[in-house]
PLY file of the C-alpha trace (Angstrom):
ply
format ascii 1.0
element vertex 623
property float x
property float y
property float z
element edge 622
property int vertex1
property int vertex2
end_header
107.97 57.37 160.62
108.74 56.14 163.96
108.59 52.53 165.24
107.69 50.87 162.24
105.63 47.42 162.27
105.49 44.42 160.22
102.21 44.51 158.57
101.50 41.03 159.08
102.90 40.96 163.08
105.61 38.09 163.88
104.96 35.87 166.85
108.65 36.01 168.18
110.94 37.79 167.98
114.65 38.00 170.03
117.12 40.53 169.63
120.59 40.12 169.39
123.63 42.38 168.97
124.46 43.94 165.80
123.35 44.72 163.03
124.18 43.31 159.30
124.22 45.27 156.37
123.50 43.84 152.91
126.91 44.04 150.54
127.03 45.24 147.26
126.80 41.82 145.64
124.28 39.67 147.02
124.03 36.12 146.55
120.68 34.64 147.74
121.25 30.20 148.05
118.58 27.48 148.26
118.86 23.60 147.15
114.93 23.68 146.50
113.91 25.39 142.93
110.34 25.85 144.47
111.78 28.54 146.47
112.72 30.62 143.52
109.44 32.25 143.08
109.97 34.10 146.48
113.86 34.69 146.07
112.72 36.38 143.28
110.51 38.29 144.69
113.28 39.10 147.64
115.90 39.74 144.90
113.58 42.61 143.35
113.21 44.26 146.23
116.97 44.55 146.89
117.60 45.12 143.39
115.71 48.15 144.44
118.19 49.37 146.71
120.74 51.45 144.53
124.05 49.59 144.17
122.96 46.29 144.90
123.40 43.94 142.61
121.69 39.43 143.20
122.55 36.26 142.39
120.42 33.08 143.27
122.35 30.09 143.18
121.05 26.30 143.93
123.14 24.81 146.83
123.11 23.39 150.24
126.19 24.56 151.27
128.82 26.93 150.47
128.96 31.34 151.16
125.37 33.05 150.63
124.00 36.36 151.76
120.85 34.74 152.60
120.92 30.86 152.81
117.03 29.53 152.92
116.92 25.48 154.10
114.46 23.07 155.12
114.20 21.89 158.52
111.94 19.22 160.29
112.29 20.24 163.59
109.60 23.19 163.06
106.26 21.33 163.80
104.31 23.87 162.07
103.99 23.47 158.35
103.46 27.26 157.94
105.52 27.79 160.57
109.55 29.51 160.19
113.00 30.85 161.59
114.57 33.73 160.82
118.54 34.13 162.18
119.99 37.30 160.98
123.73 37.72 162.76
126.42 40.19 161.66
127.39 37.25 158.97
124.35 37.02 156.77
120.48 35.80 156.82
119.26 32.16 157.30
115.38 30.97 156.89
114.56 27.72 157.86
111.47 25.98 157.65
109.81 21.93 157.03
107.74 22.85 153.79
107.98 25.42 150.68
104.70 27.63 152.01
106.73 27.98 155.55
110.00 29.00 153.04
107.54 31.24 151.42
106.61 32.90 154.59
109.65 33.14 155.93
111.10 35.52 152.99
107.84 37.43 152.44
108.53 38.29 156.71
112.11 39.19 155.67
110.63 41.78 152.53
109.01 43.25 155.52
112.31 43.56 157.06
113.68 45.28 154.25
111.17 47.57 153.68
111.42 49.15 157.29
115.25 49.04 157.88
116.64 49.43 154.26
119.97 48.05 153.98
120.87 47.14 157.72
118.83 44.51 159.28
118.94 44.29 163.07
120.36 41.27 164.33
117.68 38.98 165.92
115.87 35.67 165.74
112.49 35.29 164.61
109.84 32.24 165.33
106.52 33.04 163.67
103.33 31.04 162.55
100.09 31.22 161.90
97.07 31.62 164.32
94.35 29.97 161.71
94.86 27.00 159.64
92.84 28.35 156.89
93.56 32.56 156.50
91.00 33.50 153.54
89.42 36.63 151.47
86.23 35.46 149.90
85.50 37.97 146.98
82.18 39.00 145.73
82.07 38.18 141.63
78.43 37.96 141.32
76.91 41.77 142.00
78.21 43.60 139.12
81.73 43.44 138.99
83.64 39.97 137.59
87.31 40.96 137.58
89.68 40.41 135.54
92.22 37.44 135.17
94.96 39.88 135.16
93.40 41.54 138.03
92.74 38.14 140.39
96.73 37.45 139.65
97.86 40.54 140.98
95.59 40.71 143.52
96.85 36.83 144.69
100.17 37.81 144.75
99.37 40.82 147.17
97.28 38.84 149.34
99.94 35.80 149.54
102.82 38.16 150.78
100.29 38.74 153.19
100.13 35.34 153.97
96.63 34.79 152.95
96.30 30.95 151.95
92.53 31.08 150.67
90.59 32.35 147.86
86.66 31.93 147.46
85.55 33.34 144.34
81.71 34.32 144.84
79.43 32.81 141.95
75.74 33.17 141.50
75.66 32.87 138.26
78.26 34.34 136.57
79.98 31.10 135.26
79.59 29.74 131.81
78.07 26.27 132.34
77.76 24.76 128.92
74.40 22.60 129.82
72.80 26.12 131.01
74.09 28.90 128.62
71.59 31.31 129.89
72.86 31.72 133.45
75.69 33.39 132.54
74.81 35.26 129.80
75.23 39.53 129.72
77.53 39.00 132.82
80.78 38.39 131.13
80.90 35.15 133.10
83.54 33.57 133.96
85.34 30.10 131.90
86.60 27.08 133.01
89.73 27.77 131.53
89.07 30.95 133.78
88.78 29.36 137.05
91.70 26.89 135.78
94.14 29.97 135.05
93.38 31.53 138.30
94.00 27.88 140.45
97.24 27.86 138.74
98.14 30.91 140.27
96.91 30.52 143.01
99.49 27.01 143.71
102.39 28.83 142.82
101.49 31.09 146.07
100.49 28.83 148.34
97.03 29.64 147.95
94.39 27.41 148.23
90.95 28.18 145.06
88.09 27.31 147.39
84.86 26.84 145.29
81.81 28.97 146.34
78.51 28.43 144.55
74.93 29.86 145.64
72.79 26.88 146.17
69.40 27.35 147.71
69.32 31.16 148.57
70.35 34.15 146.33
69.72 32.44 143.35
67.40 35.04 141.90
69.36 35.68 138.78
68.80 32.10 137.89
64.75 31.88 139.12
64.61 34.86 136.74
65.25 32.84 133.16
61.94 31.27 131.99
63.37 28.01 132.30
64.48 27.71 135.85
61.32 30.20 137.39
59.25 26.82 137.92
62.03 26.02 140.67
61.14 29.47 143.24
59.72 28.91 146.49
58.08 31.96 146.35
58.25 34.11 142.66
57.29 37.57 142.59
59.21 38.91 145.72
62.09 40.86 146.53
61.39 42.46 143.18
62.63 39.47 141.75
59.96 37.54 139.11
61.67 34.11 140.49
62.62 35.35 143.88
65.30 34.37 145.13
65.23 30.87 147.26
64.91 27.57 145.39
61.87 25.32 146.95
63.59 22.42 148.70
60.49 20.32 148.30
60.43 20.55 144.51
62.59 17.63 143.17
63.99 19.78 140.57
65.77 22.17 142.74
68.53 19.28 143.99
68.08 18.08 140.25
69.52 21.84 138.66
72.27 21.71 141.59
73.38 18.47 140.89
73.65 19.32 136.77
75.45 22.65 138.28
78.13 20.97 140.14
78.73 18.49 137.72
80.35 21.33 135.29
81.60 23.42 137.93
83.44 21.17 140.92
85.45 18.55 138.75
87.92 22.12 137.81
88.74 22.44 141.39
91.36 20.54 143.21
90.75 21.71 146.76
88.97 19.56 149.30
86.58 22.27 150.36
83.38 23.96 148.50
81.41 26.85 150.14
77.63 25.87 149.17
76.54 29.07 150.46
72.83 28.49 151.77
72.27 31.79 153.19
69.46 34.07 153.17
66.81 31.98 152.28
64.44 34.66 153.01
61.38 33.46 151.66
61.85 29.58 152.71
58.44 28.22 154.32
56.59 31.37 152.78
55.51 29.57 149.55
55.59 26.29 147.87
57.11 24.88 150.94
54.74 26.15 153.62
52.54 23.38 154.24
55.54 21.10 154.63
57.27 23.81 157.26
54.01 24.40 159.23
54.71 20.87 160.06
58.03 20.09 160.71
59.35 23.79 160.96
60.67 25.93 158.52
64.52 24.94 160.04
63.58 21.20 159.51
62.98 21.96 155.78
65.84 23.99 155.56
68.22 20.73 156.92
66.73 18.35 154.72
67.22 19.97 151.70
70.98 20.90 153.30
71.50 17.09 153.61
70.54 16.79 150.02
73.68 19.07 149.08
75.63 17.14 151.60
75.24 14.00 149.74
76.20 16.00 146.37
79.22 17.10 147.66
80.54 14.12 149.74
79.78 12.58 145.56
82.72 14.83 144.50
84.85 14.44 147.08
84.22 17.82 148.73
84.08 18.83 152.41
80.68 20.62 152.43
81.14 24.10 153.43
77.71 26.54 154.61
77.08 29.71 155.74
75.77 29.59 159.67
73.01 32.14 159.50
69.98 30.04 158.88
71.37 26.73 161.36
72.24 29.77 164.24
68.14 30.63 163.56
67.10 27.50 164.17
70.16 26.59 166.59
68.21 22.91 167.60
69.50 22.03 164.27
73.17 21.92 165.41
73.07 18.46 166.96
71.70 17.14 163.89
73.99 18.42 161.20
76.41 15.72 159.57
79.95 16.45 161.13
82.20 17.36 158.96
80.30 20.67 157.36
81.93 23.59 158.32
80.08 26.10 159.24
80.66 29.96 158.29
79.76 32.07 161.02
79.26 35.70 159.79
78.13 38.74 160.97
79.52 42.19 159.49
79.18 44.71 162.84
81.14 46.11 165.69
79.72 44.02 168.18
77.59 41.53 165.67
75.28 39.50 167.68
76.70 36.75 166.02
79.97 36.87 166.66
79.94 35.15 170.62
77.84 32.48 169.07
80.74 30.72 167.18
80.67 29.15 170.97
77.89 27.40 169.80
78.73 25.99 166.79
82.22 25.09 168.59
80.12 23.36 171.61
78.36 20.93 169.07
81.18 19.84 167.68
81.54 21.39 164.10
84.09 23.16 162.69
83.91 26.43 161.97
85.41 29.64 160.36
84.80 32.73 161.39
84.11 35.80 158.35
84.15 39.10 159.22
84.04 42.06 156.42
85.52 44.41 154.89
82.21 46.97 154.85
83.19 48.36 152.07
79.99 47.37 150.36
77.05 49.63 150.46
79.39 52.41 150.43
82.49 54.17 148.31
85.32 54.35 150.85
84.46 51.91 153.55
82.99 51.55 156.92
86.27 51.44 158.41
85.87 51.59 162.45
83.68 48.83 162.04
85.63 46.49 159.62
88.77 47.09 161.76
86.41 46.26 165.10
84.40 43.34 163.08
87.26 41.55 162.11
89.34 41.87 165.54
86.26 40.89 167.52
86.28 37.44 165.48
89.82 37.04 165.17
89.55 36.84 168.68
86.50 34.57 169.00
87.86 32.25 166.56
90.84 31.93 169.07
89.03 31.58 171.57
86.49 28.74 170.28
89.03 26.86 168.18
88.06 28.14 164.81
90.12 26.29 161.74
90.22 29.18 160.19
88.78 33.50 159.20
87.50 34.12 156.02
87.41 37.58 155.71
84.40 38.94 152.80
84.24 41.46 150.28
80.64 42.35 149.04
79.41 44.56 146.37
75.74 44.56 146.70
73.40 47.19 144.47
75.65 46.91 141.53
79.37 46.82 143.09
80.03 49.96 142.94
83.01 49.95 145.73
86.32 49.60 144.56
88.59 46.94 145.09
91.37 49.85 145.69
89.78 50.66 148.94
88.81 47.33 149.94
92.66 46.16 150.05
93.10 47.82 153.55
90.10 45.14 154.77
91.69 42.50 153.00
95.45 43.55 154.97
94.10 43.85 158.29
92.15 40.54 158.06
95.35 39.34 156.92
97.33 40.51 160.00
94.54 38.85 162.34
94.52 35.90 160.74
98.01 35.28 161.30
98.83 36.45 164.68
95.99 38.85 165.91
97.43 39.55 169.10
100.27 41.11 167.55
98.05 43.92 166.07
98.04 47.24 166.71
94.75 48.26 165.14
95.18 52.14 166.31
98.12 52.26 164.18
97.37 49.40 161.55
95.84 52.12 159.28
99.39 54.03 159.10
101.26 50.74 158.78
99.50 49.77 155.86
100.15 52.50 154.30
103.89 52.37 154.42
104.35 48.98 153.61
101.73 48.95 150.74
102.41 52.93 149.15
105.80 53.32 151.12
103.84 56.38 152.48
106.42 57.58 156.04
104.65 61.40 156.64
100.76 60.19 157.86
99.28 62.03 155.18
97.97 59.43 153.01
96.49 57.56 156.17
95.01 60.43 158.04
93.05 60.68 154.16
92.43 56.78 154.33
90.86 57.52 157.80
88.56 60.39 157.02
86.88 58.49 154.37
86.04 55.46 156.15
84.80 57.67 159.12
82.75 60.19 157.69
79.33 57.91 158.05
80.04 59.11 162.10
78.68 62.56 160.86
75.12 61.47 160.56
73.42 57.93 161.90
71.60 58.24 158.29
75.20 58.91 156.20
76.23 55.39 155.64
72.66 54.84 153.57
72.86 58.15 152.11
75.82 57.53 150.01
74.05 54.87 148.22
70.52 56.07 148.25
71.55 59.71 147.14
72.48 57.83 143.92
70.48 54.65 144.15
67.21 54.57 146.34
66.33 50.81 146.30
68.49 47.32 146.96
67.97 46.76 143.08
69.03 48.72 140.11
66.08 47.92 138.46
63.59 50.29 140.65
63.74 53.98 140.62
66.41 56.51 141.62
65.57 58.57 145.06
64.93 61.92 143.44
65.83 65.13 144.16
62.45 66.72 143.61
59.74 65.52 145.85
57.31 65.91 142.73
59.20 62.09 141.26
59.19 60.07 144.52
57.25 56.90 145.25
54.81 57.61 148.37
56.03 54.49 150.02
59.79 55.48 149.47
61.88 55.57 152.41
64.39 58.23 151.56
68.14 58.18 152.52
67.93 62.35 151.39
65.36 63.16 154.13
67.03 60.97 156.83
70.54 63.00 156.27
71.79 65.97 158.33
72.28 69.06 156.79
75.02 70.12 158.59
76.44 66.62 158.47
76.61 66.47 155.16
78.51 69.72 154.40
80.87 68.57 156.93
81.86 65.32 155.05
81.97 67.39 151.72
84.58 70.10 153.79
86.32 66.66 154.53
86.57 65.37 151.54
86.15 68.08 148.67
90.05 68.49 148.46
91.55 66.58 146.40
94.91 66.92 147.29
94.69 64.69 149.96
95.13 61.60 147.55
98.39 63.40 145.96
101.20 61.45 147.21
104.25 60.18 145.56
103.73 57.26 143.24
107.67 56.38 142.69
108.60 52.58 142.98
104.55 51.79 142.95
103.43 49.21 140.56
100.34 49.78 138.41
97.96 47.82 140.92
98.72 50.28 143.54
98.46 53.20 141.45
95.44 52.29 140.40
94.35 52.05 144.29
95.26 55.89 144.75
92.63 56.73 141.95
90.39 54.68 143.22
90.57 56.50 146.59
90.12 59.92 144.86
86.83 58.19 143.35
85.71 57.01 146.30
85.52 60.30 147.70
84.17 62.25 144.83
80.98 60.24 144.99
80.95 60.59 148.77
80.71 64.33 148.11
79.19 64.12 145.04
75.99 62.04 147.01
76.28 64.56 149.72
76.07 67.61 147.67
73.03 66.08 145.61
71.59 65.01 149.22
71.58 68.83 149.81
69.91 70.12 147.10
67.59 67.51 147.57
66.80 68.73 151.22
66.32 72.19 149.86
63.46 71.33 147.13
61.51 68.65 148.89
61.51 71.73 151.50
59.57 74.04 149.03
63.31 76.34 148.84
65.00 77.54 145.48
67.76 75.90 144.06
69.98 77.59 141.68
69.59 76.28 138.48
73.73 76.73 138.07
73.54 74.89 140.57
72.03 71.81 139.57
73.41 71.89 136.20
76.44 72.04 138.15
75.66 69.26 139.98
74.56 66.88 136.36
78.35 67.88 134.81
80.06 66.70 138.08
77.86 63.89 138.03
78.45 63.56 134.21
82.40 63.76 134.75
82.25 61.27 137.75
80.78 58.92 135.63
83.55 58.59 133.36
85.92 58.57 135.62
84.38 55.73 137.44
83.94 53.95 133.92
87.61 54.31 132.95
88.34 52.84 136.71
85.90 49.78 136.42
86.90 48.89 133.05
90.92 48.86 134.14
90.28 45.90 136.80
87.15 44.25 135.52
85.12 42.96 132.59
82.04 44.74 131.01
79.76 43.30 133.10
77.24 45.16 134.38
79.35 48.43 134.74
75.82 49.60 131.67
73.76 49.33 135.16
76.17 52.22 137.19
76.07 53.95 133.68
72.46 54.22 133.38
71.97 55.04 137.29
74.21 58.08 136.85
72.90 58.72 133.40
69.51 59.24 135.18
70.78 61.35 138.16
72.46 63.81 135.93
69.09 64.13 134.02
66.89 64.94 136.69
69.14 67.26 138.08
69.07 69.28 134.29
65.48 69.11 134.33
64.99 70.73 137.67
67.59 73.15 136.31
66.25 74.59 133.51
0 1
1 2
2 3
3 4
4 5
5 6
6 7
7 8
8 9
9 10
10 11
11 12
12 13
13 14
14 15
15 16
16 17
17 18
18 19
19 20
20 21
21 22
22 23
23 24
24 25
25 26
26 27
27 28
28 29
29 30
30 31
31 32
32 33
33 34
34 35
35 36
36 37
37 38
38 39
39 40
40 41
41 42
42 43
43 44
44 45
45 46
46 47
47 48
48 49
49 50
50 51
51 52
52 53
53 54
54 55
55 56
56 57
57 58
58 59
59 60
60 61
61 62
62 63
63 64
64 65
65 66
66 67
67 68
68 69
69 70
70 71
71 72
72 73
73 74
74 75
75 76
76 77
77 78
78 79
79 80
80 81
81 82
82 83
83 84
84 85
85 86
86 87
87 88
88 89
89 90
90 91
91 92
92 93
93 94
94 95
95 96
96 97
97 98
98 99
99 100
100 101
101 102
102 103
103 104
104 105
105 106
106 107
107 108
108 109
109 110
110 111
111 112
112 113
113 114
114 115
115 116
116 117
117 118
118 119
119 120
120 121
121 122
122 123
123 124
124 125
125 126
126 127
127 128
128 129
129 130
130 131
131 132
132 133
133 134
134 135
135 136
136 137
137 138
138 139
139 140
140 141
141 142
142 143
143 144
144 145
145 146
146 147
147 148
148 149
149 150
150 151
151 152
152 153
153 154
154 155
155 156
156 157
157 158
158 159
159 160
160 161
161 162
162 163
163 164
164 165
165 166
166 167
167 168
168 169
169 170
170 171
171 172
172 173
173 174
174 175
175 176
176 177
177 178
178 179
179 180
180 181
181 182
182 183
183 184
184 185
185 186
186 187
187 188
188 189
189 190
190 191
191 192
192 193
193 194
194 195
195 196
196 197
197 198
198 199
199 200
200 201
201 202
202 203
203 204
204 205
205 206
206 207
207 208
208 209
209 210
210 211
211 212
212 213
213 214
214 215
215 216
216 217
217 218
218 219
219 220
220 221
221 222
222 223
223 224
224 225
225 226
226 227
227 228
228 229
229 230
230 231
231 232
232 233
233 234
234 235
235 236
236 237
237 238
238 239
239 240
240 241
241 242
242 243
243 244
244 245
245 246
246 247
247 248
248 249
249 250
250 251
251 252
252 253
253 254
254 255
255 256
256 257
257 258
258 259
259 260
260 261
261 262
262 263
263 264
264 265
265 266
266 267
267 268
268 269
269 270
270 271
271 272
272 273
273 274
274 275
275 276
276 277
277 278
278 279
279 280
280 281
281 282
282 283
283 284
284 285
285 286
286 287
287 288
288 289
289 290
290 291
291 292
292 293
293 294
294 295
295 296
296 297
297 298
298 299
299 300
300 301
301 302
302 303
303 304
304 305
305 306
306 307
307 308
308 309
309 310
310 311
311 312
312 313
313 314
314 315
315 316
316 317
317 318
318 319
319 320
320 321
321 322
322 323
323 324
324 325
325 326
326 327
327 328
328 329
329 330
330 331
331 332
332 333
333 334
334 335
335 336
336 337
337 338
338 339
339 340
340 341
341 342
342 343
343 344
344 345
345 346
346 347
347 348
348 349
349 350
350 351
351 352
352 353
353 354
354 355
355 356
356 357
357 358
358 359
359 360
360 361
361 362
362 363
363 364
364 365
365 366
366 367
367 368
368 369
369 370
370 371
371 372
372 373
373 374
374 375
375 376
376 377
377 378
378 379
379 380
380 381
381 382
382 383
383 384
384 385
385 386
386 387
387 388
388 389
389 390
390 391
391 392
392 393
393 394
394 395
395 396
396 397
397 398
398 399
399 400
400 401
401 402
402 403
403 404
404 405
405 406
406 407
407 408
408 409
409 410
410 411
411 412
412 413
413 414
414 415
415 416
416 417
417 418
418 419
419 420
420 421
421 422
422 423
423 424
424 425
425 426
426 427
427 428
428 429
429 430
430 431
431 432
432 433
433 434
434 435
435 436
436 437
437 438
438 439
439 440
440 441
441 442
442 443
443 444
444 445
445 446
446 447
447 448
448 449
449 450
450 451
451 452
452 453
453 454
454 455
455 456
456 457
457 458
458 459
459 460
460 461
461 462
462 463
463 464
464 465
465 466
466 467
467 468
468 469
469 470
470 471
471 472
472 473
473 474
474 475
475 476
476 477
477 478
478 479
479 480
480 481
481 482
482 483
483 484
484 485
485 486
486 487
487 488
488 489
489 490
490 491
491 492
492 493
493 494
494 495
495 496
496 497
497 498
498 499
499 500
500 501
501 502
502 503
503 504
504 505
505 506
506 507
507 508
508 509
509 510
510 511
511 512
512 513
513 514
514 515
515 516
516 517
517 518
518 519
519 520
520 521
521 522
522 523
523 524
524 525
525 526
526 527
527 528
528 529
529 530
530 531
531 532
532 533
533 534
534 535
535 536
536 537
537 538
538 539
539 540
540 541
541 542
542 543
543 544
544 545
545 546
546 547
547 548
548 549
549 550
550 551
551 552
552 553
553 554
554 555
555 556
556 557
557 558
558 559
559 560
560 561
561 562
562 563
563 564
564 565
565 566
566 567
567 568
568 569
569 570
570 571
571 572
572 573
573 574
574 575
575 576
576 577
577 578
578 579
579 580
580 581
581 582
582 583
583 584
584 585
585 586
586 587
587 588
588 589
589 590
590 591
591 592
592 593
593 594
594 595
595 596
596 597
597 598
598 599
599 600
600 601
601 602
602 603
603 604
604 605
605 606
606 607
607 608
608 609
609 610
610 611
611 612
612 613
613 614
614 615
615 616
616 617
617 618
618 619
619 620
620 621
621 622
């Protein structure tokens, strides 16, 4: 593979003459024990190299392959040096996370030149303050610990220094047993475990609670429907926005933070607010029709304010509803940050971090990994999304990019194929101008599979470009399989005979021709077969999760066809669809065995049902 990158590009870098190559006995020297984590990590991955054999030893002077010391002269607290000369390897830096950096640059190093390292000088840090993945718990899928502590480890050698933890309800709070409950919620000696981990790397366990919009799992129990602005919508029986103007809403979000908040130690909490679709429709309409529906919305905003400024936490909100009602900016107390998001090439919202930046808030900007809504990503558009407000957030002064994971309609995406999102977000949030994002694709995988040929990124590729077969593919993967927004409603059949009247169908919108190109794209399996050797089980389980992804791209596409055929009045084979119900029968396991090796139960009996269903109809059109 020729001219190899760094994954995560270095600001600086100046060659010098020579090269050094790494003895046989290596002896790596700090005088700091909190830089053993990482000179473990570095010792492992020469350990690798046959014939080497490490030693760490505690020093501050004296001979050492690599010597790591601190040094106040670098300003930036993330920031490091890297001097490798014919003699050996030095890292300096002023605090352990800039140590941490340093060596997790020099891994890179490794990785692309093996034993000889070019001789050079390296200056790096960060572009953003705060460099975040905010992780969608709440849809379906609640990982497990074991999976959230790999994952943090991958995301910190990236040098991702965030982690928001998305929570609607899936949290055991002791006053409200209910909320939680047939979700496999998460503890508090959950959340505790996984801020542990997250210190030892550096990374900061942001707290992210819904609190005014998307609470419709919560307006659902009997004892909390009272509280809905507007019940009976969105197919929800509570909704799913809290009325503002009923003193009981701020009441249930006070009892809510006082379980949840006191178990985090960082100084930020992401309130959410978003979405409150249905604010000034109901309970609260008389009071909007007065004031305006954004004047309602900041009141009840201020409320939360006051809750979190109680604990000690900088108030953190989504931007969607303020950038709505944009008059609201000069009014909003100071210090909330706002979260401008948008999830498209091009998002409308994007430019309008200006805004926010103009009236003196900070900001983040949160692009997406669009790998929700489908099985193998959106990929031209997270890779576009994400670099458009990397940029922006340079531009505007932006503290930080927290870059978002959904799994809406039941989380069926795979956090496999969502790690390429999480990587390039990475990459941009540390020094976005050093990205290549034409080649990013085949850089990840060589640093993440150790992958040199192309193959396995030209297969990464296709699937997250297929939807540019047919303007109607990127719905028809999910509606193929799942017609509605909800797993409760019905399934977009096959036959015309079962559908609604008023169903918009993601099978009638899709290309014929289209769709048999994607399955000629994708039907060969091979194309996920690469060498596994030296990968740990995380990664390995990313390669299946690939081959999944694709199966139910093709599986969606061949049931889109047959589809097409019957609700045109044509024959369909009943081999065929019987066919069609074992594939969909042996998919289903598959993607059972896959769920249940990263996350909880949950709700992986919703997927199972959905397919259950889909596999039925197609054997009762096939007999």
């Amino acid at each position: 593979m020729p001219d190899i990158q760094h994954l995560i590009p270095v600001r600086k870098t100046v060659s010098q003459r020579g090269r050094f190559r790494i003895p046989a006995k290596v002896v790596l020297a700090t005088a700091r024990p909190a830089d053993d984590l990482p000179l473990e990590q570095l010792s492992n991955d020469i350990t690798a190299i046959k014939g080497l054999k490490v030693r760490v030893v505690h020093n501050a002077f004296g001979p050492a392959t690599v010597r790591v010391s601190r040094d106040a002269k670098i300003s930036n607290v993330e920031g490091y040096r890297i001097v490798i000369s014919p003699d050996g390897v030095e890292i300096f830096a002023c605090t352990d996370a800039g140590v941490y950096y340093g060596i997790q640059t020099l891994r890179e190093l490794l990785r692309i030149h093996g034993r000889s390292l070019p001789a050079c000088r390296i200056d790096d840090q960060p572009d953003f303050r705060r460099r975040g993945v905010y992780l969608d718990c709440s849809r379906g899928k609640v990982p497990k610990l074991s999976t959230i502590k790999t994952l943090i480890e991958r995301l910190a050698h990236w040098k991702i220094n965030e982690l928001q933890l998305y929570i609607e309800n899936v949290f055991t709070f002791s006053r409200h047993p209910a909320i939680g409950k047939g979700y496999s919620p998460l503890t508090p000696e959950d959340i505790l475990a996984i801020q542990e981990e997250c210190k030892r790397y550096h990374i900061s366990l942001v707290p992210s609670l819904a609190s005014f919009g998307h609470m419709e799992r919560i307006l659902a129990l009997p004892e909390h429907i009272h509280l809905a602005e507007l019940p009976g919508t969105h197919k929800c029986p509570g909704g799913t926005t809290l009325c503002p103007s009923d003193p009981g809403s701020i009441r249930l979000i006070e009892k809510l933070y006082e379980e949840f908040l006191p178990l985090f130690e960082a100084d930020d909490f992401n309130v959410c607010c978003d979405e409150t679709w249905e604010l000034g429709k109901g309970r609260s309409k008389r009071r909007a029709d007065r004031i305006g529906v954004g004047r309602v919305y900041l009141d009840f905003l201020k409320k939360i304010h006051r809750l979190c400024q109680k604990h000690g936490k900088r108030m953190n909100a989504w931007a969607d509803i303020v950038l709505e009602h944009p008059d609201l900016l000069g009014d909003m107390p100071k210090d909330i940050v706002m979260l401008n998001w948008d999830y498209d090439f091009n998002g409308v919202r994007i430019p309008r971090s200006a805004e926010i930046a103009e009236s003196g808030l900070p900001f983040m900007v949160c692009p997406g990994t669009s790998g929700w809504l489908t099985h193998g990503t959106n990929l031209p558009t997270a890779i576009g999304n994400v670099s458009q407000f990397a940029a922006a957030g340079r531009k505007w002064g932006a503290e930080g990019m927290l870059n978002t994971d959904w799994g809406d309609c039941g989380h069926r995406n795979t956090l496999g194929v969502s790690l390429h999102g999480f990587a390039h977000g990475a990459a941009h949030s540390w020094n976005g101008r050093g990205v290549d994002d034409k080649t990013f694709t085949r850089t990840f995988c060589f640093h993440v599979f150790g992958q040199r040929d192309g193959k396995l990124s030209r297969a990464v590729e296709t699937l997250g470009s297929t939807y540019k077969l047919d303007s109607g593919h990127y719905r028809t993967l999910v509606e193929a399989l799942d017609s509605s927004k909800n797993f409760g409603s019905s399934l977009d059949p096959v036959s015309p005979i079962n559908m609604s009247p008023h169903l918009k169908s993601g099978i009638d919108a899709a290309n014929s021709g289209n769709l048999r190109k994607i399955i000629s794209k994708l039907s060969n399996a091979a194309m996920w077969t690469v060498s596994k050797k030296g990968l740990d089980e995380f990664e390995k389980l990313v390669l299946e999760e690939y081959a999944l992804a694709a199966r139910m791209d093709v599986l969606a596409c061949k049931r889109a066809l047959a589809g097409k055929k019957l609700r045109a009045g044509k024959n369909v084979p009943s081999t065929e669809l019987k066919q069609l119900a074992k594939e969909t029968q042996r998919m289903a396991e598959n993607f059972r065995t896959l769920w249940l090796a990263r996350n909880k139960p949950s709700r992986l009996r919703d997927n199972m049902k959905l397919f259950k269903m889909t596999a039925k109809e197609c054997l009762q059109h096939g007999e």
